[in-house]
N, C-alpha and C positions, 0 to 999 in steps of 0.2 A: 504494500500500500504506500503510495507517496505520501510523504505532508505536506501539497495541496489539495488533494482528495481528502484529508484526517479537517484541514483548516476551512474545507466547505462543509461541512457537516456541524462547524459549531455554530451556526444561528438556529441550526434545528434544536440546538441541548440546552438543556434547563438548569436541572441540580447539577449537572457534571460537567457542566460547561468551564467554570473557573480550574477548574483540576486538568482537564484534557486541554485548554488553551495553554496552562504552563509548560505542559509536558511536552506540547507539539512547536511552542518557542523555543524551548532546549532542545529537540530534535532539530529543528531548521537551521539554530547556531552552530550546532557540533554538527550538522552532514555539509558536504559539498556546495554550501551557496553558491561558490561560484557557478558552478556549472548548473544550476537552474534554468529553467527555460524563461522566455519575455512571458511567455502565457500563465507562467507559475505565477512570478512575482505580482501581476496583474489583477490573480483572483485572490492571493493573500489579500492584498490591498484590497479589494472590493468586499472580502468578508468583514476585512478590519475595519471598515468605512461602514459596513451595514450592522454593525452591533457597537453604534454610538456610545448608548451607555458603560461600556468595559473601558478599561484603561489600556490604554495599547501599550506594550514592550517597546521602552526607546533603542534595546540594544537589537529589535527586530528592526525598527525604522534606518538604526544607523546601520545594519547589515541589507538593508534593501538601497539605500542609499549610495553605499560601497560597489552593489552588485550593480546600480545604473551606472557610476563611474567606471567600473571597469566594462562592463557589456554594451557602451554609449554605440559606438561603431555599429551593433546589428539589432541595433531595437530602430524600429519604422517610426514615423512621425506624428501616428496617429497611437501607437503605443503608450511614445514619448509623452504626448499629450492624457491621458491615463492615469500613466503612473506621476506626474509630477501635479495632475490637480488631486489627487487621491493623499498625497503628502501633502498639500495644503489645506484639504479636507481634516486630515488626521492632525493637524497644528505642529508639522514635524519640520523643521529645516536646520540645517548644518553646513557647514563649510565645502564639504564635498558636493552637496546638491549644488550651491552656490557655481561652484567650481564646473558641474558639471553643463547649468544651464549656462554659463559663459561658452565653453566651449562649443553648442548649441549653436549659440546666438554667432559666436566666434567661427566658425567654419561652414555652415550651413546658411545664415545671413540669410539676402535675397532670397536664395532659391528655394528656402522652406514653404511647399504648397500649405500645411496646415495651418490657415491662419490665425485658429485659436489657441495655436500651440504656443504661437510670437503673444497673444492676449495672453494667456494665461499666465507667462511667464512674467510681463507685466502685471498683472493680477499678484503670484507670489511676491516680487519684488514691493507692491505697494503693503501688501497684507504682515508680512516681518520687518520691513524696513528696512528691503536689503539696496545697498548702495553703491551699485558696481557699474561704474562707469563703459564697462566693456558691454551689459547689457542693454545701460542707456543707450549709448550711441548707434549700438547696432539694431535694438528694435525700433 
């Protein structure tokens, strides 16, 4: 069984929900993140977004965070856009996100067709107060 098939099953649990979310945050830290798929990270974040009320794992957000930074190159635009309003959702930002929509912004520029990918990221930047002139300038 994966733990993204174990992480969509918790909006369905009740009494065992808090017990089986820790145990499936510790399995996700200690296995292979890196090598997760765009589709994994995608539906974490969409379970973790649709059970508002829990407290999310910041060492899952900054391990989801980690894995946009290094897998930036083969995630699509419309992923991109996904996963980085799902962290905004979740009230999650860090230096490596920061880092990552630069680069975004920084090599992709102009030609990014998703144009709510170039908003949204405006959108984070207004929402934390991030102040990165590499973003300004280029969206």
């Amino acid at each position: 069984i994966s733990i993204t098939a174990v992480f969509s099953t918790l909006p369905n649990l009740n009494k065992s929900r808090k017990i089986v979310k820790k145990v499936v945050e510790k399995k996700a830290l200690e296995e292979g993140w890196e090598n997760y798929e765009t589709g994994d990270v995608i539906e974490i974040l969409r379970v973790l977004t649709e059970m508002k009320y829990d407290t999310v794992n910041q060492d899952i957000m900054r391990m989801i965070s980690q894995w946009l930074s290094l897998n930036i190159h083969t995630v699509k635009e419309s992923e991109m856009l996904a996963i980085i309003y799902s962290m905004m959702q979740l009230n999650y930002m860090d230096g490596k996100l920061v880092n990552t929509m630069e680069k975004i912004i920084k090599h992709r520029g102009c030609q990014i067709q998703e144009f709510d990918l170039v908003s949204t990221i405006c959108n984070v930047c207004v929402h934390f107060r991030v102040r990165s002139p590499i973003i300004l300038d280029g969206a």
